[in-house]
C-alpha positions in Angstrom: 135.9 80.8 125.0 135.2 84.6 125.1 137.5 85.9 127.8 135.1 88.8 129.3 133.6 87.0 131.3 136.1 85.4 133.0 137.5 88.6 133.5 134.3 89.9 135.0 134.9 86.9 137.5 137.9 87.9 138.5 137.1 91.6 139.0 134.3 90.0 141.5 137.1 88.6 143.3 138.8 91.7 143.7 136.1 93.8 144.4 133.9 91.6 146.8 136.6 92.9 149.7 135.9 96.9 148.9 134.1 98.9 151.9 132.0 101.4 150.4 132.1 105.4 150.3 130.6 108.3 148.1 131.9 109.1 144.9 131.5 113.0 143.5 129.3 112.5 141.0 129.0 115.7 137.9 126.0 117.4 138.6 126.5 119.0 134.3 124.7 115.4 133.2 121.4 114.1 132.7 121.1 110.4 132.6 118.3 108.6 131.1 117.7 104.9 129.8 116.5 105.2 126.4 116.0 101.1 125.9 115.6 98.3 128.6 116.2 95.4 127.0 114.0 92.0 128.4 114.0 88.3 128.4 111.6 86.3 130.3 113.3 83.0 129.7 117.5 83.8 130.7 118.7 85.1 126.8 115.4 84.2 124.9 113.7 88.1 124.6 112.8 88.6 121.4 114.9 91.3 121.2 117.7 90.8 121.8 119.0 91.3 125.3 121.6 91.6 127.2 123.7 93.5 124.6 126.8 92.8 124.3 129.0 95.7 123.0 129.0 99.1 123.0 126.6 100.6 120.1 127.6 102.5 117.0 125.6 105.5 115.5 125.0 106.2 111.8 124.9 109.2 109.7 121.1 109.8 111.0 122.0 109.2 114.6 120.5 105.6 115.2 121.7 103.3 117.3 123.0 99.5 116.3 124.6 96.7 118.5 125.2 93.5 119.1 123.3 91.6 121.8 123.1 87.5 122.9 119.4 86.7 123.2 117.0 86.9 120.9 114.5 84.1 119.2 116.7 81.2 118.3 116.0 78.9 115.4 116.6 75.1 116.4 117.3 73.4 113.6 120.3 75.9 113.4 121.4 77.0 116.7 120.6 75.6 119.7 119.0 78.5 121.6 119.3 82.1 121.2 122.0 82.7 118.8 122.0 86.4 119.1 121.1 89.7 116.8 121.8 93.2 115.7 119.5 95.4 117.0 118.2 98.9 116.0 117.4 102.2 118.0 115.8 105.0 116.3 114.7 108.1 117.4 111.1 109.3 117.4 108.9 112.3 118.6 109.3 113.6 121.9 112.8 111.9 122.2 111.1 108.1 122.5 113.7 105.2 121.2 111.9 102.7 119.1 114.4 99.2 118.9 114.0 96.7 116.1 115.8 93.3 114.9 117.5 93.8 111.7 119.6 90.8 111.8 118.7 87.5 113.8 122.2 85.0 113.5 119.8 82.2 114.1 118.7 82.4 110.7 121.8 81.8 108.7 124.4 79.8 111.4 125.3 77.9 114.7 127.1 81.3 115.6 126.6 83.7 117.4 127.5 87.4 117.4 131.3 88.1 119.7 131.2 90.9 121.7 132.8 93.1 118.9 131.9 96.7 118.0 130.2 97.1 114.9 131.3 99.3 112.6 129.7 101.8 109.6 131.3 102.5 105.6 130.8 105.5 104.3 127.8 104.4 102.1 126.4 102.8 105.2 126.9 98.8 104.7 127.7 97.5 108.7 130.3 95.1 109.7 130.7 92.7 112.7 132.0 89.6 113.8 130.6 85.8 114.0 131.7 83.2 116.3 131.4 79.6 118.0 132.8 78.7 121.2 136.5 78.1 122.1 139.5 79.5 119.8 137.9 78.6 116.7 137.1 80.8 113.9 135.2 83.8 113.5 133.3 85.5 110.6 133.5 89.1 109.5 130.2 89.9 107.9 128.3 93.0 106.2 124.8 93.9 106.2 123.9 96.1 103.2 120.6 98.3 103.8 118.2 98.0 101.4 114.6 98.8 100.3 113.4 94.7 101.3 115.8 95.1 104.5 119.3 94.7 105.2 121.0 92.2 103.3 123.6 89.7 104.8 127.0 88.4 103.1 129.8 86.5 104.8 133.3 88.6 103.6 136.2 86.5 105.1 136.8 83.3 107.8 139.6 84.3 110.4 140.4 82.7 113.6 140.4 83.2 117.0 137.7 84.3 119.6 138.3 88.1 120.7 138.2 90.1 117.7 137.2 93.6 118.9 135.7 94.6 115.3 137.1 96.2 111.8 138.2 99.1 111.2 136.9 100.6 107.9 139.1 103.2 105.6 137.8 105.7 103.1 138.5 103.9 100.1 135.8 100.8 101.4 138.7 98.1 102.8 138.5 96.6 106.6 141.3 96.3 109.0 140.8 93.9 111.8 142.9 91.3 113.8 140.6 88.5 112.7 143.4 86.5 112.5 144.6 83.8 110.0 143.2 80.5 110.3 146.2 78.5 109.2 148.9 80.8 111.3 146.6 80.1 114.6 148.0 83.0 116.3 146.9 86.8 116.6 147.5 88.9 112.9 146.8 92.4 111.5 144.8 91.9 108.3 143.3 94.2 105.8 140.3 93.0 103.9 139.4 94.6 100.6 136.2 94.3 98.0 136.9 92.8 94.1 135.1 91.8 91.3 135.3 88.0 92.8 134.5 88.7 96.5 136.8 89.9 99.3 140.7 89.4 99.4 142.6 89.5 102.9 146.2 90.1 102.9 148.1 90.2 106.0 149.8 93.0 107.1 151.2 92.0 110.5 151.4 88.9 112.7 152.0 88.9 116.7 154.9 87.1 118.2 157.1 87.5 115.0 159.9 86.0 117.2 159.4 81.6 118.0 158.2 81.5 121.7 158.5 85.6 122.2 155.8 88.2 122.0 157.9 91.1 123.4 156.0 92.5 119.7 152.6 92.0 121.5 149.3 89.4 121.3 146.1 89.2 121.2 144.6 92.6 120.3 140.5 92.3 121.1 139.5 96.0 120.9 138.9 97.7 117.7 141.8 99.9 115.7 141.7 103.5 115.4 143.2 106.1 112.7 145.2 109.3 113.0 144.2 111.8 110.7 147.7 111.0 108.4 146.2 107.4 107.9 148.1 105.5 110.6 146.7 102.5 112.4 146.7 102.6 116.3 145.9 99.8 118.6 146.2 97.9 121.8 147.8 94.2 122.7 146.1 93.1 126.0 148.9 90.3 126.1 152.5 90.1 125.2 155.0 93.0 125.9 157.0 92.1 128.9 155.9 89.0 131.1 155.2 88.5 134.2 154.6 85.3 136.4 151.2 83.7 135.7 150.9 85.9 132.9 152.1 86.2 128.8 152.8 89.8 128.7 151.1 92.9 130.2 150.3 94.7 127.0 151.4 96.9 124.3 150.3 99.7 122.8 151.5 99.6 119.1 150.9 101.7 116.0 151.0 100.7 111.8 152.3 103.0 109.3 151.8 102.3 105.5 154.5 102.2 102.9 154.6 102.8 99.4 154.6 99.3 98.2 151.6 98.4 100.2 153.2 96.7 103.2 153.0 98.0 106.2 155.3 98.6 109.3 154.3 98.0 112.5 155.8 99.6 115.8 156.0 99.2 119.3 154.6 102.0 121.2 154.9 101.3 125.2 154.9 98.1 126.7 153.1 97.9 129.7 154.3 97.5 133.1 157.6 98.7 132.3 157.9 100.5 135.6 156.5 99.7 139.1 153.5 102.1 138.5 153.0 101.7 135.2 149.6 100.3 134.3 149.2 96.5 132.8 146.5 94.7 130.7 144.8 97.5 128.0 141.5 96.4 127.2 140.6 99.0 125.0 141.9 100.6 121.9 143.4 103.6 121.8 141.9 107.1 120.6 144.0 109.5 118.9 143.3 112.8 119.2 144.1 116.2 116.3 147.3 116.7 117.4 148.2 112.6 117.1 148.5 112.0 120.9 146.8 108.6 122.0 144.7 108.0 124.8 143.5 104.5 126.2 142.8 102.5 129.4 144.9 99.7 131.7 142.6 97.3 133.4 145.3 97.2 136.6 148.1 99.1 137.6 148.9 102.5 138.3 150.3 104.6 141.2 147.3 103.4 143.6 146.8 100.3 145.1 148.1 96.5 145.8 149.4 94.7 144.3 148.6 95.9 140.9 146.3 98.8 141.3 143.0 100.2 140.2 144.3 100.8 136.6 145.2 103.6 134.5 144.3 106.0 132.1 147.4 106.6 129.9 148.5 109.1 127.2 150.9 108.5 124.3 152.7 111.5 122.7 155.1 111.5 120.1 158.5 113.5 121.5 160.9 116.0 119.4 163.6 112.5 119.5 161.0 110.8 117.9 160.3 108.6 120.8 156.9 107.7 122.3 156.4 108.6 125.9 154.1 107.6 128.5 152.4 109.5 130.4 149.6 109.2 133.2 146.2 110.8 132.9 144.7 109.6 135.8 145.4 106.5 138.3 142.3 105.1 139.7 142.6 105.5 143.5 139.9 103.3 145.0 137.3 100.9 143.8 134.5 102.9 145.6 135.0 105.5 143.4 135.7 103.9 139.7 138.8 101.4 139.1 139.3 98.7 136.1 138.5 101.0 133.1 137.2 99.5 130.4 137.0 99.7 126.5 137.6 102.9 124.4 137.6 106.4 125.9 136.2 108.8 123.6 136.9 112.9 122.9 134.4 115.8 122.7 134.8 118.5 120.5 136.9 120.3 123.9 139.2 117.6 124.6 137.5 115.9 127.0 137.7 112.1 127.2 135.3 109.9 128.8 134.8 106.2 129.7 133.5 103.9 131.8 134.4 101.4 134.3 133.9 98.6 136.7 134.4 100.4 140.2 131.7 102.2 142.1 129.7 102.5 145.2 126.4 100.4 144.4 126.3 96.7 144.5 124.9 94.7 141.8 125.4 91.5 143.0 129.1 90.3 143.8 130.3 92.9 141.8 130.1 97.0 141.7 127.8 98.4 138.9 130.1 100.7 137.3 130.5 104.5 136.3 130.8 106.4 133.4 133.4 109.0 134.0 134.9 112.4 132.7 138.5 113.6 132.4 139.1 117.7 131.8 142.3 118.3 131.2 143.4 121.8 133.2 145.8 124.7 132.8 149.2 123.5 133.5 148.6 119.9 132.0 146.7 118.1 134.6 143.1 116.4 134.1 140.5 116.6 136.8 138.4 113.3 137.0 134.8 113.4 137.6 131.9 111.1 137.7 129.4 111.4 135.1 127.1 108.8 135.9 126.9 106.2 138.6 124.9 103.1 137.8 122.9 101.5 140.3 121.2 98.5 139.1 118.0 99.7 138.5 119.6 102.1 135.7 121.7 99.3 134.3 124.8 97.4 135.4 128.3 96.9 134.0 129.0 99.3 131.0 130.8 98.6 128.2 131.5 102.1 126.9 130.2 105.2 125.3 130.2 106.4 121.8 129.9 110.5 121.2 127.4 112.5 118.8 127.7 115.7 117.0 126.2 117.4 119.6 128.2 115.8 122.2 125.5 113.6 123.7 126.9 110.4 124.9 125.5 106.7 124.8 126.2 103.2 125.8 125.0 100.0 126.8 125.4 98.1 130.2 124.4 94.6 129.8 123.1 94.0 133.0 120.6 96.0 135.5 117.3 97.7 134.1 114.0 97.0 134.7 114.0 93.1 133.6 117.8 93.0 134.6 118.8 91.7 131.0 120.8 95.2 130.1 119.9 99.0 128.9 121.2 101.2 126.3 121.3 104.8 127.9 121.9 108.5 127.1 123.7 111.2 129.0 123.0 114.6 127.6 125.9 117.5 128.5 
């Protein structure tokens, strides 16, 4: 089974005890819902809703996703199997969304909450899966003249596969996992004449009964700018009672031969303040630092804090060090960040997460937040958005345009309370 959600149950727990207080909220933003998504029978809207991911833009600036409703076929898939859905921009900044993909029509699957991802001639990628730790489907829909047409490109395994990563020269990277290994791999999937070849390039817990190496990586990879893999373990690293690790951050490097050799970046909770349980990948920036999010931990808080945001730099000894950006100090005003931070053109880096002051139900609604990093090395947090309910509920996480705009999805709140995809304009 997907693990979000129970995670989202267990946040509940954590948060139903918070007393509530004003958060300072950055008066530079304008906020706006540019899509609420509906559903009049729980998941069944024809279009789509909730979504489940945070969108990608193309080359034109429209909008794509995954979401779990939509208008299931039942000789295939009993109920709503889910869709990718569409957002384009019209006159006098309206949002139009359309279905260009409905799952129900090829599979009993359904869409994971993975990112999708664009090539550079503009074919999309994303993930298909059933229930429980079985296997999952990396597809590709190809835009066309008659539509967007579908093909199936490789059967991994395992549920949380955070996306693929595409490269320049048209090949995938993903830790969709091999079927026959039944644990968490690196893999690279590539187009021939005959279809598409995986080769693995890495698999978690190399050691029997040890994954100091890392596990389970469900947010998507990220390059530096010399070609180097980045990402996230959510599990492994060094363990803790009740738990199989509290994370690693890890990057690949490529040889000449093709191989590839993967290292250990941080593991989590290697100090008493030190943040545990990434569930995001990480985002490098120019200079190859990486930046990415704990769920708990961090200076603030018992017994495992409000989570971190974290920075990775690469030091003259050639050692990775740790650093903290910001420690969440309260729930009231933003703790358990979640998914990928971004960077503007300034150095900026935003996110979201599942703090707040607003109740939406037995949990807070979430924020999207700001980090300016100051003179002297220090980053000032700020909140760019506080969702209430009515504005949406429970971001996943933001993607950045040219012109700096930001936009997400939060798959609950909104006007039919089935999710909204939103815009915040600097």
């Amino acid at each position: 089974m997907n693990s979000r959600p129970f995670v989202r149950i267990l946040l509940a727990l954590i948060l139903a005890i918070a007393v509530f207080s004003t958060p300072a909220v950055w008066a530079g933003s304008k906020y706006r819902v540019i899509y609420d998504f509906y559903g009049p029978n729980g998941f069944s809207g024809s279009n789509g809703g909730p979504p489940i991911a945070v969108p990608v833009l193309d080359a034109s600036g429209n909008l794509y996703g995954p979401a779990a409703g939509g208008v299931g076929n039942w000789d295939l898939c009993s109920g709503p199997c889910g869709v990718v859905y569409q957002l384009t921009r019209g006159a006098r900044g309206k949002w139009t969304e359309r279905v260009v993909f409905n799952v129900s029509t090829y599979f009993n699957l359904a869409p994971l909450a993975s990112v999708l991802a664009f090539d550079r001639q503009g074919n999309l990628y994303g993930i298909l899966g059933g229930e429980g730790a079985g296997p999952n489907w990396v597809y590709q829909l190809t835009p066309g003249s008659n539509g967007w047409g579908f093909n199936l490109i490789y059967e991994g395994y395992g549920p949380d596969v955070g996306g693929v990563l595409p490269d320049g020269a048209g090949n995938l990277y993903g830790a969709v996992g091999v079927r026959s290994a039944y644990r968490s791999t690196v893999g690279k999937m590539s187009p021939g004449s005959s279809g598409w070849v995986y080769t693995n390039l890495y698999t978690f817990c190399s050691t029997s009964g040890n994954c100091s190496d890392g596990a389970e990586p469900i947010a998507p990879f990220s390059w530096d700018t010399l070609g180097n893999l980045y990402g996230a373990d959510h599990a492994g690293g060094i363990p803790r009672r009740g738990t199989n690790g509290l994370g690693v951050a890890f990057r690949m490097t490529p040889n000449r031969d093709g191989t590839w050799t993967y290292h250990v970046l941080h593991r989590f909770g290697s100090f008493k303040t030190d943040g545990r349980f990434p569930w995001g990948g990480l985002t490098v920036d120019a200079s190859g630092n990486a930046y990415g999010t704990t769920l708990n931990g961090g200076p603030n808080g018992a017994p495992y804090g409000n989570g971190t945001v974290f920075k990775l730099a690469l030091t003259s000894r050639g050692e990775w060090k740790e650093t903290l950006v910001y420690g969440f100090p309260d729930v009231n005003l933003g703790a358990f960040p979640w998914g990928n931070l971004v960077l503007d053109k300034a150095g900026n880096l935003y996110g979201v997460n599942n703090g707040g002051k607003a109740v939406c139900g037995v949990y807070l609604c979430g924020q999207v937040f700001k980090l300016n990093q100051q003179q002297g090395g220090q980053w000032k947090y700020s909140v760019v958005h506080q969702f209430t309910g009515q504005d949406g509920a429970y971001p996943y996480g933001v993607v950045i345009d040219r012109q700096g705009n930001l936009f997400g999805t939060a798959w609950g709140g909104g006007t039919y309370n089935h999710g909204v995809v939103f815009e915040i304009t600097p």
